[in-house]
N, C-alpha and C positions, 0 to 999 in steps of 0.2 A: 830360680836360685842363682844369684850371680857367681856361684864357684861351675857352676856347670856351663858348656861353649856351644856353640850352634855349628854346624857339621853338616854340609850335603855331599849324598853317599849317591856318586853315579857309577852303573852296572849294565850287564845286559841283562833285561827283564826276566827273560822266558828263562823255559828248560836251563839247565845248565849250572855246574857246580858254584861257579862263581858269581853267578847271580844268586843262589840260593844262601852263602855263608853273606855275601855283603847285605841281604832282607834282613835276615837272624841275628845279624849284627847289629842293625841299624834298631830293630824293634826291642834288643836288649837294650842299646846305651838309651832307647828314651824309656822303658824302664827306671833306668837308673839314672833321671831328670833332666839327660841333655835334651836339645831341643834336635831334632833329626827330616832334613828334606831330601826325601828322592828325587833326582832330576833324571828323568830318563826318558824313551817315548813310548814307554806303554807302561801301567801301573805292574811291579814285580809282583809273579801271583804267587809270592808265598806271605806276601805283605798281610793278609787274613785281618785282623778284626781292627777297630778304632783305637787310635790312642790316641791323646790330647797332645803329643810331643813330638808326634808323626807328620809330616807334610807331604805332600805330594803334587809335585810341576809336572808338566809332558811338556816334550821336546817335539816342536812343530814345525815338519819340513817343509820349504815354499819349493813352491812349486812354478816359480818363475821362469817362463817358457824358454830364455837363453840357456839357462844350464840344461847340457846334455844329460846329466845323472843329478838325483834329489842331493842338495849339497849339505847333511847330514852333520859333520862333523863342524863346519861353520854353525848353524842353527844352534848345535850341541852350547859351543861356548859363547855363542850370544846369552845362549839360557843361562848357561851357569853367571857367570857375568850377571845378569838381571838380579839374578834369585838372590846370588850375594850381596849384593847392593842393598836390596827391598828388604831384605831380611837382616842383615848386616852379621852374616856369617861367619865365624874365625875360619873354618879348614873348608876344603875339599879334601875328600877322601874315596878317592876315582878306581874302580877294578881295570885293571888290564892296561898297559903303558898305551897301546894303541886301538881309539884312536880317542881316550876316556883323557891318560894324563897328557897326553897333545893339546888340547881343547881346553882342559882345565889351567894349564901354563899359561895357555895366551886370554882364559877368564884372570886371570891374576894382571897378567900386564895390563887390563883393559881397568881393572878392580884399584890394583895396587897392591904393593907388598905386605901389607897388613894380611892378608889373605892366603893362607896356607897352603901347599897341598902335600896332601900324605900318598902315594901309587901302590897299590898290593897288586904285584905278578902272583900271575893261577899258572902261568905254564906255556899257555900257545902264542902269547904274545911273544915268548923268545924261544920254546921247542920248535916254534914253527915258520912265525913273523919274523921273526930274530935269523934265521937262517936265507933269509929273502936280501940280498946287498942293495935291491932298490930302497929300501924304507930301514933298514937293520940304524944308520945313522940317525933316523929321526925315533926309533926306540930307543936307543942314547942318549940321544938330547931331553928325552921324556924322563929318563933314569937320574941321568946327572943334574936334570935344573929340580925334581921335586925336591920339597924339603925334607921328606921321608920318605923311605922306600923299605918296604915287607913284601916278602917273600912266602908262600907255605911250605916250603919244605928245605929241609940243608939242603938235596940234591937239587934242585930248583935254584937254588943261590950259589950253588959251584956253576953249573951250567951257565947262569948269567954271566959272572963273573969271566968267566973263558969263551964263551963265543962273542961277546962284544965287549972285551978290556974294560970292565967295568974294575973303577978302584974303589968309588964310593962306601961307605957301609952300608950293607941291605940289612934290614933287621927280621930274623924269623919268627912269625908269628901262623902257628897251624892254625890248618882248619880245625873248625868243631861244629857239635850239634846239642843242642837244646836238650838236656835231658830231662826238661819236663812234657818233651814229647819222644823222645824216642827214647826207648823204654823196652822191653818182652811184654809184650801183649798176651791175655788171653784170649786168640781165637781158636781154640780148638771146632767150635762149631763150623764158622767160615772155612779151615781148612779140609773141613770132607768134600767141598764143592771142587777143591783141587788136585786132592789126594786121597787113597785110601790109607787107613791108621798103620796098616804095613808097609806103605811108602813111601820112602822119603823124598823131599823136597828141593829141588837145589835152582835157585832166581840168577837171573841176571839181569842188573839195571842199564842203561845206559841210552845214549841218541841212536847208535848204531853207526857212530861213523867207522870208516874202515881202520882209524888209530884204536880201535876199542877190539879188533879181531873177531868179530859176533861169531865167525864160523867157529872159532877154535871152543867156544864154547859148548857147540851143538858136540861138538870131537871129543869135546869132555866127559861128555853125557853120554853120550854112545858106549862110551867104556864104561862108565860106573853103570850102568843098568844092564850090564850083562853080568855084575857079581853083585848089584843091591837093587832091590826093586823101588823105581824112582820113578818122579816125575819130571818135566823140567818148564821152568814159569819165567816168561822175558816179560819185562816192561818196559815200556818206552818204544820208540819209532826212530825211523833215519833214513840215510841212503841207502845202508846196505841190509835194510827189512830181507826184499827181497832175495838175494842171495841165503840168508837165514834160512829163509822158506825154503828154496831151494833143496838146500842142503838136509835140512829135515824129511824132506819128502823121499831125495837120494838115498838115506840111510834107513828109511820105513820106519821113522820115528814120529810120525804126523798123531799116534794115538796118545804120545804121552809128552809130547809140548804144548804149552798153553801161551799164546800171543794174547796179553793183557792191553795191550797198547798202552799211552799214557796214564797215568795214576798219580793225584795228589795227594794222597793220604797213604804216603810212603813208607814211615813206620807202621802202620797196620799192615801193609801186603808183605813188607820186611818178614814180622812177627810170624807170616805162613812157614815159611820157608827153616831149613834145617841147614844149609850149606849157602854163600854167596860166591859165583865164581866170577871172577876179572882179569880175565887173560891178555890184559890192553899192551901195545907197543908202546905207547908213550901212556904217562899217569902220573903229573908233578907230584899230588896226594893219592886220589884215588877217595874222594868222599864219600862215593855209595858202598863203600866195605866200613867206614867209620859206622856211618848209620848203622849198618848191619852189624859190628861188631855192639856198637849200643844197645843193641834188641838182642841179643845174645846169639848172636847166629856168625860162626866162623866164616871165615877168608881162604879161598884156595886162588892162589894167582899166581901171574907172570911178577917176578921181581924187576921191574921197570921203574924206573924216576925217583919219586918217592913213597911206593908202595911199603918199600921194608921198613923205612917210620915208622912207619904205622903198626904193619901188619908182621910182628914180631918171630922170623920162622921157626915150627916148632911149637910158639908159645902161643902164639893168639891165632895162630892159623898156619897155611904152609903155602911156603914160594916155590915157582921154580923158571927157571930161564925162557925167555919170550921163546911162544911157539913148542915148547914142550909139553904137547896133551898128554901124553903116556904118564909121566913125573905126574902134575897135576890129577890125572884120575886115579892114580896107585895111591897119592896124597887124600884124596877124597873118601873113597872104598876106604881108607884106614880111618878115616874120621869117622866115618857113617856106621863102618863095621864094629870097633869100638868103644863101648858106652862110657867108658873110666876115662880113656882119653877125651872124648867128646864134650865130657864134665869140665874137664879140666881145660881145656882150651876155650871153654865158653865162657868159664868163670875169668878165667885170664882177658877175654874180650868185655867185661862187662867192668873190669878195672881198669882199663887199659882208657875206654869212653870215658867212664866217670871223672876220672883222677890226671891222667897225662894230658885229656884232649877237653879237658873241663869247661864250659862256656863263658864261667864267670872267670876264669884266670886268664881266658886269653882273650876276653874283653879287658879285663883290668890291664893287659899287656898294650893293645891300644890305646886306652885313654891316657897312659905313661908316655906313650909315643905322641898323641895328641897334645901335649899340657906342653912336653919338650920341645916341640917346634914353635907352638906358641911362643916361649920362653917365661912358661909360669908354673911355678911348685905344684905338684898335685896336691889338691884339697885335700885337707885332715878327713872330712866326712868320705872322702872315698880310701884313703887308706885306712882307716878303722873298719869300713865295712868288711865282713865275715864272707868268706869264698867258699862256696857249697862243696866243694872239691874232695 
């Protein structure tokens, strides 16, 4: 359909928030008849089944005996460079400023300016990279030369803005999720393998790095199961496993945590669970409380970056200041102990996914962004399409 543009979406593959929205994104817009190539070096595994609009390059490091390290980020934008060409792509549309829209800049000067690129910041490229004075200038030059730049969160976009004098416009565009996969499940079967029917559930997703607090989580738990009889369910692996463990053993809580390790079918293990807690230091979104709020299952956290976006305090769950387990488990115990409240904050979480964090409005927020860089009117056939919202 010549109203629709070709588009390669480069991400970090694996694990990780940001590779997961740029997959869900990419597999919606070919959906909705764009033509879509991942260029990355390993296929994203949430990329799941065929689709005829779908493509997929790998990014191949040489291994030419002079360089002392695999030189990656060159390789990167030889690929993109190729792919645009062979393919004759309008955008790039690259996650993370470093070292995606670096690479993608210097595919365009190699391509030409016909060649677009769009950069969505997740967070760490300026929470973290951005705080680094060696490379903080070439995150700059990644900001200011794209043609478009998105952000997930307002607090992600102030941040930008003030630690590296960005004047630019960043345009917000939130995370979201699919909601024809995440959803409330019913697994009440699978959940007796985790819980008994008198105990309640409370997950924690994440890598485990140490920005994500894993212990403050176990701290969490320790108090609500001495006034509600719980279990406690992590997923996911990291650096700070161990420490986790640890600390579970420290507190004689080894009978009632469950180390799942990694797990792809996330909305299902979601759906076990009756509480998500996310006590993270840093969280520009915070995506595994959207999921969970999707599945009907509240937010108890640290109000960090852009968790309160989200996670509405009060309404769709409850904050409270980084490092605050006591606030957080008095928050939890009143959720867990409360069934009127628990109603009501859950139904709160299941509008809040559907409606504010919808997939089809903030795809349609994209391809407004995509058409504008180009410098071409959005097709009639996509502003008449109906937004599930």
């Amino acid at each position: 359909m010549n109203d629709r543009i070709k588009i390669g979406i480069t991400c970090y593959p694996t694990l990780g928030g940001s590779g997961v929205v740029a997959t869900e994104l990419g597999k919606i817009l070919a959906e909705r008849g764009h033509e879509v190539h991942f260029i990355t070096h390993s296929m994203p595994f949430r990329l799941g089944r065929f689709d005829r609009n779908i493509f997929y390059h790998e990014v191949e490091v040489s291994d030419y005996y002079v360089f002392r390290y695999p030189p990656y980020d060159l390789s990167l934008a030889s690929k993109l460079a190729q792919v645009a060409q062979m393919q004759k792509l309008d955008l790039l549309h690259v996650h993370y400023a470093i070292p995606h829209a670096v690479c993608a800049l210097l595919a365009k000067q190699m391509v030409g300016e016909q060649l677009k690129v769009v950069t969505t910041l997740h967070g760490t490229d300026i929470t973290v990279l951005g705080q680094d004075a060696s490379i903080s200038d070439l995150i700059r030059y990644a900001i200011n030369n794209s043609d478009a730049v998105t952000a997930v969160s307002q607090d992600l976009i102030r941040e930008t803005v003030e630690s590296l004098d960005i004047v630019r416009p960043i345009d917000l565009a939130y995370n979201f999720v699919d909601k024809r996969v995440y959803y409330p499940r019913d697994v009440g079967e699978l959940r007796l393998d985790y819980a008994r029917p008198d105990e309640k559930l409370l997950i924690h997703i994440s890598n485990f790095r140490p920005v994500k607090r894993v212990t403050d989580v176990v701290d969490v738990f320790e108090k609500v199961q001495r006034e509600v009889p719980a279990k406690l369910l992590f997923v996911g692996e990291g650096p700070d496993l161990p420490k986790v463990m640890a600390r579970v053993r420290e507190l004689d809580l080894t009978e009632k945590v469950i180390f799942a390790g990694k797990q792809d079918d996330v909305a299902q293990i979601i759906s076990l669970a009756d509480l998500m807690v996310l006590p993270s230091e840093k969280e520009s979104f915070g995506l595994v409380a959207l999921e969970a709020m999707a599945c009907g299952v509240p937010t108890v956290g640290s109000n960090a970056g852009g968790i309160p976006e989200l996670v509405t305090h009060g309404e769709a769950g409850f904050l409270a200041a980084i490092g605050d387990t006591e606030s957080m488990a008095a928050y939890a115990v009143k959720l867990l102990q409360d069934e009127a409240l628990y109603a009501r904050v859950r139904e709160a979480c299941l509008h809040r996914a559907r409606y504010t964090f919808c997939n089809d409005r903030i795809t349609r927020q994209y391809e407004e962004i995509y058409y504008r860089v180009l410098g071409r009117e959005l097709p009639e056939s996509i502003r008449e399409q109906q937004l599930d919202c």
